[in-house]
PAZAPA-4460 file (N, C-alpha, C; in steps of 0.05 Angstrom, whole numbers, plus 32768, in hexadecimal, padded with zeros to 4 digits):
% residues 50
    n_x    n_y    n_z   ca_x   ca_y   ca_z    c_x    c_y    c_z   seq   type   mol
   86CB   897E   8481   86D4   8975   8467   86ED   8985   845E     1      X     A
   86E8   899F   845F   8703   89AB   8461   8725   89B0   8472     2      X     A
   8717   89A3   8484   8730   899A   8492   873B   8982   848C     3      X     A
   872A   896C   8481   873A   8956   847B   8751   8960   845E     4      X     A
   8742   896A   8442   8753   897A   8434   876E   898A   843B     5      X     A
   876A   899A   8450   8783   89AD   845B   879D   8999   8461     6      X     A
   8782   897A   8471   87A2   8965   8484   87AE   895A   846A     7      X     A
   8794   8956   8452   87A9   8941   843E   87BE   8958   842E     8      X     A
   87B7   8971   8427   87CE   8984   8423   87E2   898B   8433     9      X     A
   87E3   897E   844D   87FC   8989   845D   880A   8973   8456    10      X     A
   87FC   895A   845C   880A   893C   8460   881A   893F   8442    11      X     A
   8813   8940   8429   8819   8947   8411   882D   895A   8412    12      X     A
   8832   896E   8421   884B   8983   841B   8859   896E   842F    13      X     A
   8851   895F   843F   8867   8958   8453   887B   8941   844D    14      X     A
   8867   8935   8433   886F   8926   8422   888A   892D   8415    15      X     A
   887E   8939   8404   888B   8950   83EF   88A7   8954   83F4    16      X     A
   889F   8966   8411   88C6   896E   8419   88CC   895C   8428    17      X     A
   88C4   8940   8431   88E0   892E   8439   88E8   8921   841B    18      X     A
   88D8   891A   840B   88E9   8912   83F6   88FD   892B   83EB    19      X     A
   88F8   8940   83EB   890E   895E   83E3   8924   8952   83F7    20      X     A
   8923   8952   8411   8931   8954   8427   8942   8936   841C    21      X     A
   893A   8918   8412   8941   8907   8419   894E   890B   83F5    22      X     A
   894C   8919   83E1   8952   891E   83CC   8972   892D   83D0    23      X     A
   896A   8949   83DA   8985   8958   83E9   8996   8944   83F4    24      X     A
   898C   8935   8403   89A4   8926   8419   89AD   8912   8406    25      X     A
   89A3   8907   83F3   89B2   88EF   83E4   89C5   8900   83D2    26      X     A
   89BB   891B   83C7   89CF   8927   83B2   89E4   8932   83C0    27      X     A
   89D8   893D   83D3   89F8   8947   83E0   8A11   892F   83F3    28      X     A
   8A03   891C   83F1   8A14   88FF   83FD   8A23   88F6   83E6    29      X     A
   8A1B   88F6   83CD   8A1E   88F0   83B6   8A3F   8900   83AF    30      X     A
   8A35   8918   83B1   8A4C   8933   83A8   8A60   892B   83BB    31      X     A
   8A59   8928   83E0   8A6C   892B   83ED   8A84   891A   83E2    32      X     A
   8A78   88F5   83E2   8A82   88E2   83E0   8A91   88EB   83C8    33      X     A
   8A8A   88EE   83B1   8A9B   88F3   8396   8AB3   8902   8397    34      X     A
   8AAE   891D   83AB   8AC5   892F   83AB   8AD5   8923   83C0    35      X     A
   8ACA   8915   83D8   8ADE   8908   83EC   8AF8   88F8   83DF    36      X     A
   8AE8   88E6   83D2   8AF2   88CA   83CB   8AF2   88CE   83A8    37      X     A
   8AFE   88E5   83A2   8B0A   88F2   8387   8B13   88DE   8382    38      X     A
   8B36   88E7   8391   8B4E   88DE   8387   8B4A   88C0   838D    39      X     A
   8B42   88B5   83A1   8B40   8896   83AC   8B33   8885   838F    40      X     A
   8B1C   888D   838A   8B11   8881   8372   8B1A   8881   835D    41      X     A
   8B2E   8893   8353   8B42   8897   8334   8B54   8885   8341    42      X     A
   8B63   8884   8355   8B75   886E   835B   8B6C   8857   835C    43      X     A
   8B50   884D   8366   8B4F   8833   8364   8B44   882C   8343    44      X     A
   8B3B   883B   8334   8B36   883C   831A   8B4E   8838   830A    45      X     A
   8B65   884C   8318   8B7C   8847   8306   8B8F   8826   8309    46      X     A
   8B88   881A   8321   8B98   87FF   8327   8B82   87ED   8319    47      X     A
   8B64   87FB   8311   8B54   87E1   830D   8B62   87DB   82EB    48      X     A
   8B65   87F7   82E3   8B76   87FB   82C1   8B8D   87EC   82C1    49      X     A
   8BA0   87F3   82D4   8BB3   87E4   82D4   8BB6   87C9   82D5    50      X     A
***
């Protein structure tokens, strides 16, 4: 009985940190893209103004 407890607490952390892991990877894709494609996005923003 106590081993089944221990598997559903591991499976549960294992849970846990791929959503952290899949959390990290979308914010830092997020940042990259923004600072990549700065200037690209104010330019196409500024022709959409225009």
């Amino acid at each position: 009985m106590k081993e089944k407890i221990e598997l559903r607490n591991i499976e549960s952390l294992a849970n846990s940190l791929l959503y952290i892991n899949l959390f990290v990877y979308l914010y830092s894709y997020s940042v990259f893209n923004t600072t990549a494609s700065h200037s690209s996005s104010f330019m196409v923003l500024g022709s959409h103004t225009l």
